[in-house]
N, C-alpha and C positions, 0 to 999 in steps of 0.2 A: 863229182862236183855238181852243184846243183845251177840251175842257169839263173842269170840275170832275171831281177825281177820286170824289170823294160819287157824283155825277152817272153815272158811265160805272158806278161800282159798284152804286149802286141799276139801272139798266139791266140789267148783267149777269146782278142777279137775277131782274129781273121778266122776260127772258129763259129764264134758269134754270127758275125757275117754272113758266114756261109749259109751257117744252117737257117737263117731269117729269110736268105735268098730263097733257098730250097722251100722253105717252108710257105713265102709267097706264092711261088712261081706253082707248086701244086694246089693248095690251095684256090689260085687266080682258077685253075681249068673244073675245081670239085664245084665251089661254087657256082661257075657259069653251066657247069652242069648240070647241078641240084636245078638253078632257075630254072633251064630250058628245056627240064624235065627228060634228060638222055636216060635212056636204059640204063639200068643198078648194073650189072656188069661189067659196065663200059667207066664206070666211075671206082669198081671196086681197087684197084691199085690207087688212084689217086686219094682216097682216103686214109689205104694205108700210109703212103708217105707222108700225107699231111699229116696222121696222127703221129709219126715216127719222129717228123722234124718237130712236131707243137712238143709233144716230149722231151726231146731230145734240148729243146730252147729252156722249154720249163726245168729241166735241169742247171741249165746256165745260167738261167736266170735267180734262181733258189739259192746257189751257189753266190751269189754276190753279197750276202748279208744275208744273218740269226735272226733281223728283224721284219726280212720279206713279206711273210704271208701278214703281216698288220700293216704292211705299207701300202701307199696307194697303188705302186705296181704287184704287189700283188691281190690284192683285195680285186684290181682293176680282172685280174690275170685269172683269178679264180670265177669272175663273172663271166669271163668270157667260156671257161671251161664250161660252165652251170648254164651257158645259153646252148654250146652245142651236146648237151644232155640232154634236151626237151625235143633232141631229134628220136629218140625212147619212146616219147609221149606220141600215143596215138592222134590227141586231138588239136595237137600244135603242127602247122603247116613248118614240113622244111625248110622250105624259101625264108619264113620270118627266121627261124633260129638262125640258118649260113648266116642272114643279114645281121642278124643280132650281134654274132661273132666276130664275121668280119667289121662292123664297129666298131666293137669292144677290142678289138684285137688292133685296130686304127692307133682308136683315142690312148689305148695301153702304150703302144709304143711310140707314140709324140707326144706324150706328158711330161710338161716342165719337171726340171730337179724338183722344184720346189713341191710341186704333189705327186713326183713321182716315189720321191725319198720322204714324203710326210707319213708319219707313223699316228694312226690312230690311239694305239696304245701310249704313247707318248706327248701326244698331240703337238706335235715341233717334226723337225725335219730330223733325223736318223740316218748317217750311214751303215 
């Protein structure tokens, strides 16, 4: 018997939730990291989780509509992926990209419905 749809959606979110918490709360110590310049060592697990939870989200997040990657959360979502890619680039200071991300990673998740669910491809709002 398959569960309530209430049921799988409160799920989803307390999923949601979580993994946003987790995904903060590592993030909060990489970045204060990366700033204050601590030993790579000392940061390598916090990276890993934060890439596990950014994943792990980017999953969730994908999963909520076919029309994601043209919407403004994800176009926003993909920016933020593409700023912490420039930590690759030799001649781009880490500090700018964290900052970039965590930004982008701000402005991403406190965007109105209205440009959050606005589709480029459609140029209207899209669920």
């Amino acid at each position: 018997m398959a569960a309530p749809e209430s049921f799988r959606s409160a799920r989803a979110r307390a999923i949601g939730i979580s993994l946003r918490t987790a995904h903060l709360g590592a993030m909060a110590v990489l970045v204060g990291g990366v700033y204050f310049a601590a030993a790579d060592p000392a940061l390598h697990a916090w990276r890993a989780i934060t890439a596990a939870t950014g994943l792990a989200l980017l999953l969730t997040e994908v999963s909520h509509s076919r029309h994601w990657a043209y919407q403004g959360r994800g176009v926003v979502t993909i920016l933020h992926v593409g700023a912490l890619a420039l930590l690759v680039v030799p001649a781009v200071s880490g500090r700018i990209a964290m900052m970039a991300a965590l930004v982008l990673g701000a402005v991403g998740s406190h965007l109105p419905k209205s440009l959050r669910k606005w589709s480029f491809r459609h140029r209207r709002v899209v669920d």
